[in-house]
C-alpha positions as CSV (number, residue, x, y, z in Angstrom):
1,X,22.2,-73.5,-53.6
2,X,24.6,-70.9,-53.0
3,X,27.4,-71.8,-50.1
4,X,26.0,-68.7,-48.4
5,X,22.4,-70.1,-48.4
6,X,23.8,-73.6,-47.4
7,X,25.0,-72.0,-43.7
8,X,22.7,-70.7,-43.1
9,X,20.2,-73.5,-43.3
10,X,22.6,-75.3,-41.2
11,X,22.5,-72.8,-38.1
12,X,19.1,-72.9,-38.6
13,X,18.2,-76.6,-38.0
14,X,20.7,-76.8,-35.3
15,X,19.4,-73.9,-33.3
16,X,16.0,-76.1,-34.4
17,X,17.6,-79.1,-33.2
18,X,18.9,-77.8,-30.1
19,X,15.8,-76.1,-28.8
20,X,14.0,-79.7,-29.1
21,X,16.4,-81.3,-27.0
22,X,16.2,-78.6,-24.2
23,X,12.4,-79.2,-24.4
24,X,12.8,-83.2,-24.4
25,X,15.3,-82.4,-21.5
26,X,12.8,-80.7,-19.4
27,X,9.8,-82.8,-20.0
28,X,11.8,-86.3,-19.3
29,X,13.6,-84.1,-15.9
30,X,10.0,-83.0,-15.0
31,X,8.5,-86.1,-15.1
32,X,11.2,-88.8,-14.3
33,X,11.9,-87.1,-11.1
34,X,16.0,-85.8,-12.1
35,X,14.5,-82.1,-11.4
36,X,14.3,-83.8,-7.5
37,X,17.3,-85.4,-7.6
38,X,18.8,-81.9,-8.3
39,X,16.7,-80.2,-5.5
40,X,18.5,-82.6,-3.4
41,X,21.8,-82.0,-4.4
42,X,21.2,-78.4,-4.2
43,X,19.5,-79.0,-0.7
44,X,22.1,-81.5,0.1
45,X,25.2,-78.7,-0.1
46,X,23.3,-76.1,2.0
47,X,23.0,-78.8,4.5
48,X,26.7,-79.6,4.2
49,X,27.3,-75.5,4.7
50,X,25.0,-76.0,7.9
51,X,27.3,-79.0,9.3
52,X,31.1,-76.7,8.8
53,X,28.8,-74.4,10.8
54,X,28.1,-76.2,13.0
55,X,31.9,-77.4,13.6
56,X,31.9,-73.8,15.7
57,X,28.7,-74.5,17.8
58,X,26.9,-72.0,19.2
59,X,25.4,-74.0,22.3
60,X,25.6,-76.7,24.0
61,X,22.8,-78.8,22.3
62,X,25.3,-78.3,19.0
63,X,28.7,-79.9,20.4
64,X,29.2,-83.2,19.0
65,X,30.8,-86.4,20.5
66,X,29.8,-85.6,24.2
67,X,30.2,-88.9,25.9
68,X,27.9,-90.8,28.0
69,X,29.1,-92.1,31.9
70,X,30.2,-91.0,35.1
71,X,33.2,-88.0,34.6
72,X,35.2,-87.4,37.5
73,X,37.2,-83.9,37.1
74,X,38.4,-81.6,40.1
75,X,41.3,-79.1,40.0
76,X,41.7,-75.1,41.3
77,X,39.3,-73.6,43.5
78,X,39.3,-70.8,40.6
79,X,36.8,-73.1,38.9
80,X,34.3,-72.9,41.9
81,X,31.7,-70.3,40.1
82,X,31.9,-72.8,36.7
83,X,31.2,-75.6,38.8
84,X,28.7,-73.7,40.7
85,X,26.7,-71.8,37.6
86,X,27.9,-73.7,34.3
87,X,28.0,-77.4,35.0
88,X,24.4,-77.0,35.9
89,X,23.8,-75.9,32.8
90,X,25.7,-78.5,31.0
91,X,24.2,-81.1,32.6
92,X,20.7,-80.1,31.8
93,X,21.2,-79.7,28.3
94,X,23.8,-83.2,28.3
95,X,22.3,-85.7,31.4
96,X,24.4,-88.7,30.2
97,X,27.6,-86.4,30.7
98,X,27.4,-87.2,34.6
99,X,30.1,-84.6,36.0
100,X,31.2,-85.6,39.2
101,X,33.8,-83.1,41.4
102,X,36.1,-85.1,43.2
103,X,38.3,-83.6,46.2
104,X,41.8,-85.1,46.6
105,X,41.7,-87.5,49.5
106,X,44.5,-85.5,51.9
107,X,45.0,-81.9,50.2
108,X,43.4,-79.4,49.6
109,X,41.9,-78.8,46.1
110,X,44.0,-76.8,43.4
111,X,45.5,-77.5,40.1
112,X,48.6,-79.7,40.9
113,X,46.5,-81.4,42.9
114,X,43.9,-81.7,40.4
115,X,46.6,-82.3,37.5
116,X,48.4,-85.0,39.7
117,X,45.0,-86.8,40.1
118,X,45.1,-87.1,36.6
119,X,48.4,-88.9,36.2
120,X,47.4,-90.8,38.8
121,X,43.6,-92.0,36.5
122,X,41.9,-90.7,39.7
123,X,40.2,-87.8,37.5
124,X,39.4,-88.0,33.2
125,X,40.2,-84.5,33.6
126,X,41.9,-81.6,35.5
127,X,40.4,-77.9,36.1
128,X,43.8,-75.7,36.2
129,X,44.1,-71.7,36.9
130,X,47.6,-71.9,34.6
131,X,49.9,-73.6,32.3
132,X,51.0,-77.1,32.8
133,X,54.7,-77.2,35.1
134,X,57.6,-78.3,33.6
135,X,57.4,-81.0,36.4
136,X,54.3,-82.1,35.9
137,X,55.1,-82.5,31.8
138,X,58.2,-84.5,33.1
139,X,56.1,-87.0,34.9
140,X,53.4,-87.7,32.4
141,X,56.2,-89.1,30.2
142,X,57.5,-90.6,33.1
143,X,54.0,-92.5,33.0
144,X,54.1,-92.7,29.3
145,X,51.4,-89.8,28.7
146,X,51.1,-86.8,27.1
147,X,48.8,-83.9,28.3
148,X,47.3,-80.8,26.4
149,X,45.8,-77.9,27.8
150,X,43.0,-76.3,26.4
151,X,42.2,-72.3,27.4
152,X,39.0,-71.6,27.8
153,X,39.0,-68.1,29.4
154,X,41.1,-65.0,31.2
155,X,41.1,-64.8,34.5
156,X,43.0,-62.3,37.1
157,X,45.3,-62.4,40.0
158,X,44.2,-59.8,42.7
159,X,45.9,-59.1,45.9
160,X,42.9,-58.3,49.0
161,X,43.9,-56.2,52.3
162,X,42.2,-55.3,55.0
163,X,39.4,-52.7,54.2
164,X,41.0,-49.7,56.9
165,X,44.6,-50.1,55.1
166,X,44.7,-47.2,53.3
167,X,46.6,-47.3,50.3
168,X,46.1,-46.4,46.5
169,X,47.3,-49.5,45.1
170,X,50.4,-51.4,44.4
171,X,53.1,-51.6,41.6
172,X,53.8,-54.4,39.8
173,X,57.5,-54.4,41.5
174,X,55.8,-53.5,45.0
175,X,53.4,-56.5,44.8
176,X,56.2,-59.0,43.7
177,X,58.7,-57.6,46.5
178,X,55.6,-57.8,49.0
179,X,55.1,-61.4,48.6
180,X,59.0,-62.2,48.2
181,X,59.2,-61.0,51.3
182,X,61.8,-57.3,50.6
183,X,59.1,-55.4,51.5
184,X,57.9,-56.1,55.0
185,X,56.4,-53.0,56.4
186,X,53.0,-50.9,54.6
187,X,55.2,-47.8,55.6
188,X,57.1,-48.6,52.6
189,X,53.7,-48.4,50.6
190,X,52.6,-45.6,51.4
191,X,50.4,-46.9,54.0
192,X,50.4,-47.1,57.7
193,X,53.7,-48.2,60.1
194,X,52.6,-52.2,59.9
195,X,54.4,-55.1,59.6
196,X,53.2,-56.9,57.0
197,X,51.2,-60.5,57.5
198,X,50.8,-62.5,54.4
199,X,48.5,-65.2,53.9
200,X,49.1,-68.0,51.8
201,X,47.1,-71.5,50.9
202,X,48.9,-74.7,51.8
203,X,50.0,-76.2,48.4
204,X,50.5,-73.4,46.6
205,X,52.5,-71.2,49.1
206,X,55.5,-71.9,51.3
207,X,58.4,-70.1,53.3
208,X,58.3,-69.0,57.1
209,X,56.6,-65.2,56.0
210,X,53.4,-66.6,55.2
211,X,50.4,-67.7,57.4
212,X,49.0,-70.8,55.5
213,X,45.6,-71.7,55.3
214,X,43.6,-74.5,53.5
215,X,41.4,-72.8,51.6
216,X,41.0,-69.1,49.8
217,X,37.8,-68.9,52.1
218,X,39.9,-69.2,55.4
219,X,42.6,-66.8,54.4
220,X,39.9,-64.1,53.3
221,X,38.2,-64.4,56.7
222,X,41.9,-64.0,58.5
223,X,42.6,-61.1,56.1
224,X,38.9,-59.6,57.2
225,X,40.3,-59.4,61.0
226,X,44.0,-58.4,60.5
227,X,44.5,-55.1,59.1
228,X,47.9,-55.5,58.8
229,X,47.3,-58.8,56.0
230,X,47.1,-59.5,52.7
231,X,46.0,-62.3,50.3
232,X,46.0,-62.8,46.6
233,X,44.0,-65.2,44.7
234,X,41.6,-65.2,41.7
235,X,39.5,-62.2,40.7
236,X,36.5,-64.3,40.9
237,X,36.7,-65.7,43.9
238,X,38.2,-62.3,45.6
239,X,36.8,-59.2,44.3
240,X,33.3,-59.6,45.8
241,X,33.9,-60.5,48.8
242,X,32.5,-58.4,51.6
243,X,35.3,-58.5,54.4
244,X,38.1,-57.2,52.2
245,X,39.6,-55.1,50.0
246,X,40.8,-55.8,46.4
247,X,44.4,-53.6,45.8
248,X,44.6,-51.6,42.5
249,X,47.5,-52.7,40.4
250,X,49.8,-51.2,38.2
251,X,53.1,-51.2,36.1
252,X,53.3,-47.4,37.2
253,X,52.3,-45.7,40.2
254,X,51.1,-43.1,38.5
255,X,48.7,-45.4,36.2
256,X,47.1,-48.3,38.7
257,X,44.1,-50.4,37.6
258,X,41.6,-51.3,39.8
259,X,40.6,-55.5,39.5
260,X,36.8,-53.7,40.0
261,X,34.5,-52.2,38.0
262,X,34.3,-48.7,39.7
263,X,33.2,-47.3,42.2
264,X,34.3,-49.7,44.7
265,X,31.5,-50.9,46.7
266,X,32.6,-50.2,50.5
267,X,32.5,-53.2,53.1
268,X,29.1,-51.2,54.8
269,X,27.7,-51.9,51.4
270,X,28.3,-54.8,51.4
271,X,26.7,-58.3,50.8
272,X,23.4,-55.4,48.7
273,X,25.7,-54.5,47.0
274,X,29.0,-56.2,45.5
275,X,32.0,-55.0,43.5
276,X,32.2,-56.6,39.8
277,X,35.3,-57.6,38.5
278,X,36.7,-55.5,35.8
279,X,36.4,-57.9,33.0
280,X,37.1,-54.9,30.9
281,X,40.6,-54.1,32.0
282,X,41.9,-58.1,31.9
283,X,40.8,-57.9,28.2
284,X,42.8,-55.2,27.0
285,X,45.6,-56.0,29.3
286,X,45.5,-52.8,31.3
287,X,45.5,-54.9,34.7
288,X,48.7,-56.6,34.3
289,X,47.9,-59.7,36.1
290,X,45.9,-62.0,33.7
291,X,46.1,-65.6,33.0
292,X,43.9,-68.4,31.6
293,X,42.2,-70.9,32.7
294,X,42.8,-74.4,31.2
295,X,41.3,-77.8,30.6
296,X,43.8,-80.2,31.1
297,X,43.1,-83.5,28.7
298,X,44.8,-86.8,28.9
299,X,46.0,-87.4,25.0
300,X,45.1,-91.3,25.0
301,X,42.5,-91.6,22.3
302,X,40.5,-93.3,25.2
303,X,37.2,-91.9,27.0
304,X,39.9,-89.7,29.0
305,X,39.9,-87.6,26.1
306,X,36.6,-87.7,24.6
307,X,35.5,-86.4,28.1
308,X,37.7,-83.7,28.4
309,X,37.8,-82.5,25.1
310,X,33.7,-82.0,25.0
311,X,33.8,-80.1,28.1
312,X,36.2,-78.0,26.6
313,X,34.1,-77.7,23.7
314,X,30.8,-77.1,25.6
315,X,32.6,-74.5,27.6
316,X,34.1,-72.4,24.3
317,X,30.2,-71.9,22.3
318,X,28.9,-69.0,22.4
319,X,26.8,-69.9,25.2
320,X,29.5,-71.3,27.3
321,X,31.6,-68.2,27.0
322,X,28.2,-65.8,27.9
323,X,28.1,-67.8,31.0
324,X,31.8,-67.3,32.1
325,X,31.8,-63.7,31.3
326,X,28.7,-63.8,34.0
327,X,30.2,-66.0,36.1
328,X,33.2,-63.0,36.3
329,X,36.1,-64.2,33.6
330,X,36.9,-62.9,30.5
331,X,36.0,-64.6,27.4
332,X,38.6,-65.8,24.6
333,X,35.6,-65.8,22.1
């Protein structure tokens, strides 16, 4: 047989030989039950794509490791709408998660006071309207802890006068001089000749210029009587508010934002119709006061942090961030 001959025959029983052990292959696979076992793995790695999904949740039925007990948290009054319209929410999807708001015994509510509950074990987590003080970093590791801060959303700073003061707005430099007390008079505003009256909250404000009050509702109803005053607080908690007047702010004078989705809604309007905040203009930073709002964890490893770190998470889904963008702040996802 020529050597020619001779390969070919050999090709030809191994193409032979090969075919029969595919076949074998597929009846044993068929009818051992391997072609499951395969269906399985194959299954098995979409449901592994499903679970790194699901590591970015899009509700709060998704979030994993949400603790069961009683959670005591408090902090700013910025956080009043969450607490009002969200933690309703959470609760009813999560009912072991018992949240719990707890006032500080002889202040009035904001974020030291919340963060200094914390230090103090009195809360498993602080609501705060800004970053942690270099003072209150210095005594956690006074107390041997270590805190983190977790942003959940943008919130503004607005600035509300009486609704007859008739101004266009305020700089950036005429808002800062305002409440530092160089600018006394809204003559020097543009506005009528008044001394100025601010209003501050007691914890948060101090210095013999300001009127104090204990909460933002108190100084908005003083504001409401004294054309001459002038409050600032969060966007939320301000720019709907009937008796008053939220300022337009801006780097320029020529270029001032308004905190309010136009037209403003005039006091006689007012409580049919409300002014919106201008979630719009915090986003792309065309309001220039913006900050975020923070969940303030206690880094133990304990149920401190388990509990503060899920209502983080429940809060940054997709549906916790729809609800803050209704409840009025800006989103960071």
């Amino acid at each position: 047989m020529s050597k020619k001959n001779e390969t070919t025959l050999l090709l030809l029983a191994f193409v032979i030989t090969i075919g029969l052990v595919g076949s074998g292959f597929w009846w044993f696979a068929k009818y051992s039950g391997i072609a499951t076992s395969l269906l399985k793995t194959s299954n098995n790695t979409s449901t592994g794509s499903t679970h790194s999904q699901l590591s970015n949740p899009q509700t709060f039925a998704q979030v994993q490791n949400v603790p069961r007990g009683l959670i005591s948290y408090g902090g700013s009054t910025t956080w009043a709408p969450i607490r009002k319209e969200i933690d309703p929410v959470i609760q009813s999807v999560w009912p072991q998660f018992q949240l719990r708001y707890t006032n500080p015994e002889k202040e009035a509510p904001s974020s030291a006071t919340g963060i200094s509950m914390l230090l103090k074990s009195q809360l498993e987590f602080a609501q705060s309207s800004r970053p942690l003080a270099n003072n209150e970093y210095e005594e956690a590791q006074k107390r041997g802890l270590k805190l983190r801060e977790i942003p959940v959303a943008i919130d503004g700073l607005v600035a509300v006068v009486h609704p007859s003061l008739d101004i266009p707005g305020l700089t950036v430099d005429q808002y800062d001089n305002i409440f530092a007390g160089k600018i006394t008079n809204w003559r020097e505003v543009g506005g009528p000749d008044l001394k100025i009256q601010l209003y501050g909250k007691q914890g948060r404000d101090s210095g013999d210029r300001f009127k104090l009050t204990l909460t933002t509702t108190e100084a908005i109803r003083k504001v409401a009587t004294d054309p001459a005053g002038i409050y600032w607080s969060s966007a939320t908690l301000l720019v709907p508010q009937c008796g008053v007047k939220p300022l337009p702010i801006g780097r320029q004078s020529s270029k001032l934002t308004p905190p309010y989705k136009l037209p403003l809604v005039s006091a006689s309007e007012c409580p049919g119709k409300r002014n919106q905040v201008n979630n719009d203009a915090f986003r792309n930073g065309e309001y220039p006061f913006s900050r975020r709002l923070v969940v303030v964890v206690k880094e133990n490893g304990q149920f401190e942090q388990q509990a503060g770190e899920a209502y983080a998470n429940l809060l940054l889904t997709n549906q916790g961030q729809e609800l803050l963008d209704k409840a009025g702040f800006v989103r960071l996802r």
